[in-house]
SERO-4910 file (N, C-alpha, C, O; in steps of 0.05 Angstrom, whole numbers):
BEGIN
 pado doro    nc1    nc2    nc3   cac1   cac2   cac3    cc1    cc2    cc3    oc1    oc2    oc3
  Unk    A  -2234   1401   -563  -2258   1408   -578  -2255   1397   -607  -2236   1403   -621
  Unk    A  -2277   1377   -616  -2272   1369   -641  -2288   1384   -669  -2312   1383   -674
  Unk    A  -2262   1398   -684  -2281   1406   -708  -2297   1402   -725  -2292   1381   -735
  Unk    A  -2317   1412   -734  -2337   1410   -752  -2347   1424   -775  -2359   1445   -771
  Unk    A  -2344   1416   -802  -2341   1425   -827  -2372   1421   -833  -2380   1397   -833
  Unk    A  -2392   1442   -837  -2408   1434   -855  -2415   1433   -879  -2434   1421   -887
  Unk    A  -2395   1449   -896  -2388   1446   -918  -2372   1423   -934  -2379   1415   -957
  Unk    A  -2349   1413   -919  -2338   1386   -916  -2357   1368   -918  -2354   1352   -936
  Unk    A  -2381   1366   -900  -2391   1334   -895  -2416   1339   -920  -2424   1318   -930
  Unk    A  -2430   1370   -933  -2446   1371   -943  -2438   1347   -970  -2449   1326   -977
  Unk    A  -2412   1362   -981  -2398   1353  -1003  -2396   1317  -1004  -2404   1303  -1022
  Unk    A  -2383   1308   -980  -2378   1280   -973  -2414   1274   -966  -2415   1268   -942
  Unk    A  -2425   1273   -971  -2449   1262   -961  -2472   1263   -987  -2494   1252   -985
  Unk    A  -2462   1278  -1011  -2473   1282  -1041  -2454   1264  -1061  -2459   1256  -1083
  Unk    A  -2428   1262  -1043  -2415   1239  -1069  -2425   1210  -1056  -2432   1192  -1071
  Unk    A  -2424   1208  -1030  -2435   1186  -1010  -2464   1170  -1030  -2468   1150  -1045
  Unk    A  -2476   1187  -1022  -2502   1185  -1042  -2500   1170  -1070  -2517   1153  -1075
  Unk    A  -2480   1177  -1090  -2482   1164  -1112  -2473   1137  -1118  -2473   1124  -1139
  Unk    A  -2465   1133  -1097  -2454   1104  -1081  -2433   1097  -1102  -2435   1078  -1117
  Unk    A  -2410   1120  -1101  -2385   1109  -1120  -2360   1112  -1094  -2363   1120  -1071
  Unk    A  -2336   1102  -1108  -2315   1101  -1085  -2299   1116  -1100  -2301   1114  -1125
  Unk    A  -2279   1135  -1090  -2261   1156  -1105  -2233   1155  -1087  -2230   1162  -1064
  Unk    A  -2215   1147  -1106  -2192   1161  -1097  -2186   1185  -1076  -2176   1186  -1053
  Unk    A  -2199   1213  -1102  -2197   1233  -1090  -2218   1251  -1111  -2222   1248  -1135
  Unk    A  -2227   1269  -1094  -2246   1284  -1110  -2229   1309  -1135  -2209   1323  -1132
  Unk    A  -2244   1307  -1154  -2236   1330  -1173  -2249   1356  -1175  -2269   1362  -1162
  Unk    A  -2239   1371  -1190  -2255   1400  -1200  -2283   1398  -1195  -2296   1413  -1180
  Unk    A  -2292   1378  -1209  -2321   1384  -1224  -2335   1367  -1204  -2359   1371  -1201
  Unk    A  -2322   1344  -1186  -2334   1347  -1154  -2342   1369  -1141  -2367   1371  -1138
  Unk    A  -2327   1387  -1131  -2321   1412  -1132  -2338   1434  -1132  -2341   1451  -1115
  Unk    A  -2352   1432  -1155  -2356   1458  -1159  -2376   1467  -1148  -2392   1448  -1148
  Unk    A  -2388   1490  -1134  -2412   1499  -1124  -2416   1495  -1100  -2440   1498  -1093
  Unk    A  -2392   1485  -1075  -2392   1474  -1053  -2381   1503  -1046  -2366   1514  -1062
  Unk    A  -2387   1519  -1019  -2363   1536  -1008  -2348   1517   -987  -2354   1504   -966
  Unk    A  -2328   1520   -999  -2299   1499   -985  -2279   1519   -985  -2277   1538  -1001
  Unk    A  -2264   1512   -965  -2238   1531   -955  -2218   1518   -973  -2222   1494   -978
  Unk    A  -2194   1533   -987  -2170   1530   -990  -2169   1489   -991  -2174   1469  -1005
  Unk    A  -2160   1496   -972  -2146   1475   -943  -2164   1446   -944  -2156   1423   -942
  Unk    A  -2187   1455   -946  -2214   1431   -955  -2210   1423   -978  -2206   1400   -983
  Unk    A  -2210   1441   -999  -2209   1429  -1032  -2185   1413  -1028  -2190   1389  -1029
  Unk    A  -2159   1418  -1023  -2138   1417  -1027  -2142   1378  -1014  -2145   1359  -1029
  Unk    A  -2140   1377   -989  -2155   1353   -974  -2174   1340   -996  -2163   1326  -1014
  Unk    A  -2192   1342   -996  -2206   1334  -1019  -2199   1316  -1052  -2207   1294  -1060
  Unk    A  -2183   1336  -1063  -2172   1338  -1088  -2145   1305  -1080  -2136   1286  -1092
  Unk    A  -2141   1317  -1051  -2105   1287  -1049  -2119   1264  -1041  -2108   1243  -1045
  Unk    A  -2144   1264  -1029  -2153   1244  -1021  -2146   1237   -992  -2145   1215   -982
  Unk    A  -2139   1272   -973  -2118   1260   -950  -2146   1252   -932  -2163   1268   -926
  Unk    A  -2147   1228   -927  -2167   1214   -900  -2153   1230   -874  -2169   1242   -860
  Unk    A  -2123   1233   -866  -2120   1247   -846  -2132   1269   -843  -2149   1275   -826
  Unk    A  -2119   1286   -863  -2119   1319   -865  -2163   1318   -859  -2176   1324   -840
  Unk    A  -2168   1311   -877  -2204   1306   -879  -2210   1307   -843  -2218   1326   -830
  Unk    A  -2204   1289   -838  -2211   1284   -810  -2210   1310   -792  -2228   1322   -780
  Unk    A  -2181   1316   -792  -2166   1344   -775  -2184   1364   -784  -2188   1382   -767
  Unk    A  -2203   1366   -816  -2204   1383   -813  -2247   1391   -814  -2263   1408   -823
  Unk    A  -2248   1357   -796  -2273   1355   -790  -2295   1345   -797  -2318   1347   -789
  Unk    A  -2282   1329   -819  -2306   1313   -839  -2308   1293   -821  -2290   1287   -805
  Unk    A  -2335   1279   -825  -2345   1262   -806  -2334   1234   -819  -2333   1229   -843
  Unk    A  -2327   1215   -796  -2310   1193   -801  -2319   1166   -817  -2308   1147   -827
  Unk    A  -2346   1174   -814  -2367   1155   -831  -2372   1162   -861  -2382   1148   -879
  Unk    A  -2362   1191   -862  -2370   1200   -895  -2338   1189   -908  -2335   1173   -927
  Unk    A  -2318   1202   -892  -2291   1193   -901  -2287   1163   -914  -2275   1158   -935
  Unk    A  -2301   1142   -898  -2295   1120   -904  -2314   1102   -930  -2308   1083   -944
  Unk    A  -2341   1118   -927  -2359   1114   -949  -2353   1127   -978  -2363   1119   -999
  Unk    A  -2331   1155   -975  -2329   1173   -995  -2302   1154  -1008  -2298   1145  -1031
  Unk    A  -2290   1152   -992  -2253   1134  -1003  -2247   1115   -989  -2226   1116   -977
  Unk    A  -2268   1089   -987  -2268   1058   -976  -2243   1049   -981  -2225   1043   -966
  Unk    A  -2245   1050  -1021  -2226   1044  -1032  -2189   1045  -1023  -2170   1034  -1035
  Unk    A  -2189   1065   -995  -2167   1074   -995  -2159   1063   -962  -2143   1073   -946
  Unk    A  -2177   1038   -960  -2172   1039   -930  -2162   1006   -930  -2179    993   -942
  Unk    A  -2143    992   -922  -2145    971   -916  -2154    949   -902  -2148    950   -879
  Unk    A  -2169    924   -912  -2183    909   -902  -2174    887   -886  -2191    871   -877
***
């Protein structure tokens, strides 16, 4: 069964939008989203794995931190 964050993809799909590429998201990304622990944390390192495992959709991951994928 594959998980699904809608809080996760809300977040990745509002930075998506401003059509910037990020390392990893900060605080003031952040703020006003309900995100678990475990999501910010993901978020904040920039983990593309952990993100995935923990349900963000694979198209926001790669639009949110392109920057971090090799071509």
């Amino acid at each position: 069964m594959i998980r699904t964050s809608y809080a996760l993809n809300k977040i990745l799909t509002a930075v998506a939008r401003q059509h910037v590429m990020k390392e990893r998201l900060t605080d003031d990304d952040l703020t006003g989203h309900d995100l678990s622990e475990e999501e910010r944390a993901a978020l904040k390192a920039g983990d593309i794995t952990g993100l995935y495992h923990l349900g963000a959709n694979p198209y926001l991951i790669r639009r949110v931190f392109r920057s971090r994928f090799s071509i």
